[in-house]
N, C-alpha and C positions, 0 to 999 in steps of 0.2 A: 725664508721658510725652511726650517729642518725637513728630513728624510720623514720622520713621521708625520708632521704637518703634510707634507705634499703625499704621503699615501690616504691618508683622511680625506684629501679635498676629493684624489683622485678615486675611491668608494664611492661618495655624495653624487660626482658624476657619472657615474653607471651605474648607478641605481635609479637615478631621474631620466637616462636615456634609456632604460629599459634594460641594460645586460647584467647578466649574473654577477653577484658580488663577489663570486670565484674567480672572476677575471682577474681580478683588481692583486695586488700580491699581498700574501697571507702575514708576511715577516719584513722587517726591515732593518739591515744591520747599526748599530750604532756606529756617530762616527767616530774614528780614532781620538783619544787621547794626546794629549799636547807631550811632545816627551820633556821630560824637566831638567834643567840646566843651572849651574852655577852661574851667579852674577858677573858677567868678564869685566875685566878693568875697565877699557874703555866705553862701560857701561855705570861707572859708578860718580855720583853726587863730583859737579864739576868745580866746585869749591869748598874749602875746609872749613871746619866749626870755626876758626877763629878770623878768617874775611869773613866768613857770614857773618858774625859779632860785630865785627871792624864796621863793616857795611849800616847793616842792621842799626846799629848805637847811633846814628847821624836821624834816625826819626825820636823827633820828642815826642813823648806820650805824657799822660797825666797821671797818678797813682790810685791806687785804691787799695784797701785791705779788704777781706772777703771774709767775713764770719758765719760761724752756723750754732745754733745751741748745742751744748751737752746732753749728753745721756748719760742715766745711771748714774754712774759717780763720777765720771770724766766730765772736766770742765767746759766749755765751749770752744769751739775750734776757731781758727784764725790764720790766713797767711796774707802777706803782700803782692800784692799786684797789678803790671803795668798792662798788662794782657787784657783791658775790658773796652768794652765796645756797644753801643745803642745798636740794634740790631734791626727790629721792626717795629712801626710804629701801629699798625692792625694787624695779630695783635703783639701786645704792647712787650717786644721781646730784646733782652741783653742778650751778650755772651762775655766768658771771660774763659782763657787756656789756662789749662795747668798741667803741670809735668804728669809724667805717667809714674814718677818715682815718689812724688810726695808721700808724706805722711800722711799730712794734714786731711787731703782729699777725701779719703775712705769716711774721715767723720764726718764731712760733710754732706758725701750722697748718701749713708744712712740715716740723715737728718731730715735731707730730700728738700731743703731749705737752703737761701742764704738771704744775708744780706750786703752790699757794694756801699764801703762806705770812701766816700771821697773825699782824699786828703787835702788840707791847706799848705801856701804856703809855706807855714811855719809848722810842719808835722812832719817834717823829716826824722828827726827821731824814732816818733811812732813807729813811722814806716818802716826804721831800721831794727825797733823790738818784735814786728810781725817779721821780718825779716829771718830769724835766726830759728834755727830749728834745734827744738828739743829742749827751749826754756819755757817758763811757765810767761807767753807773751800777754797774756791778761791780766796780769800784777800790777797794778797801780791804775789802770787804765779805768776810766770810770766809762760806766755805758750802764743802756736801758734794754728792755726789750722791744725790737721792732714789732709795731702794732698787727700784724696781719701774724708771723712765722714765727714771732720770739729769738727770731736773731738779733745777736749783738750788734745794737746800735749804738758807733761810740759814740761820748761825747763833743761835741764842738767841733763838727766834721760839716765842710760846707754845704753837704748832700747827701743824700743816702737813698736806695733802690733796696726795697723788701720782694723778695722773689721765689719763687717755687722752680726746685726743677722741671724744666719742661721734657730736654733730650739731651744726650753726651753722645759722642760721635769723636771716633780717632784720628786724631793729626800726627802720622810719626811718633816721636817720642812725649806728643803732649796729648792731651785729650780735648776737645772743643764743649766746651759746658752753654748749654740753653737755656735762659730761667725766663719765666714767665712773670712778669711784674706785679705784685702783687698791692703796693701801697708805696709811694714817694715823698720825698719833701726835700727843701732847702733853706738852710741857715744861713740868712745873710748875704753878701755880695763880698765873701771874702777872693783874694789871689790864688789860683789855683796854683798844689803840688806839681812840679813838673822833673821828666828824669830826661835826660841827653847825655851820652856816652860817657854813662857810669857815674855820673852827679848830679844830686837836685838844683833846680832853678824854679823861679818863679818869672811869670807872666808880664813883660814888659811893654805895654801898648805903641 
């Protein structure tokens, strides 16, 4: 309990025992302020960006591209990504991280939409045209609009998650993105896209 908490309690009991409220003290100081300091070395991240990569690269994930519709006269946005995750299942919630530098991102959360679409096997490619920034990654790529948001649903993707933002929350240099499910589906019982230290693979049972 802070200084003001414990002068409030201690008012409510001298008033209920019967002694003046003058008793009680009129002010209470704040407490000090924390004094602020420089980060000291043997306080900083005990491993560098690239063992964390090194490290990191030995977990397989599976891929997805993450689309949002256009506005205006901008086309629809789009990037690649290993970063997604089933989150809750009541209610029905993803997540997928994305850098805090993107581009892409900003069109996204004013879209306030996306759609996860999940790559095959054989969509490496794809994944290397969402991959690159600052080309026009929707050229040739055939897609629909997902049924619920109007996000780009590509074609002949083994699955796809139509989603609303729910909440964004910061992780370091990425952001944590929360979409609330909005409408699902699955094409097929194709080999899932898979990535392990820096090269696609597929699913070997």
């Amino acid at each position: 309990m802070g200084h003001a908490g414990m002068a409030a309690t201690v008012v409510r009991y001298l008033r209920s025992a019967g002694a003046p409220a003058s008793a009680a003290p009129e002010s209470v100081d704040a407490l000090p302020r924390p004094a602020l300091r420089a980060v000291g070395r043997d306080e900083r991240a005990p491993v560098g960006p690239a063992e964390f990569r090194a490290v990191l690269g030995r977990f397989a994930s599976g891929v997805t591209v993450i689309t949002a519709p256009g506005e205006g006269e901008d086309g629809p946005a789009g990037f690649a990504c290993q970063s997604f995750a089933s989150l809750s299942l009541d209610p029905p919630l993803v997540t997928f991280m994305v850098a805090r530098t993107s581009t892409t991102w900003p069109r996204i959360a004013r879209a306030g939409v996306f759609c996860v679409n999940i790559l095959g096997a054989d969509q490496g490619a794809l994944c290397r045209g969402f991959a690159v920034s600052g080309a026009d990654k929707f050229a040739g790529v055939a897609h629909r609009p997902a049924p619920v948001t109007g996000s780009p649903q590509l074609d002949d993707v083994p699955a796809w998650i139509d989603c609303r933002i729910q909440a964004v929350h910061t992780g370091g240099d990425h952001l944590i993105v929360v979409g609330r499910v909005a409408a699902m589906g699955a094409e097929g019982e194709g080999d899932p896209l898979l990535f392990h230290q820096g090269r696609f693979g597929r699913f070997t049972p």
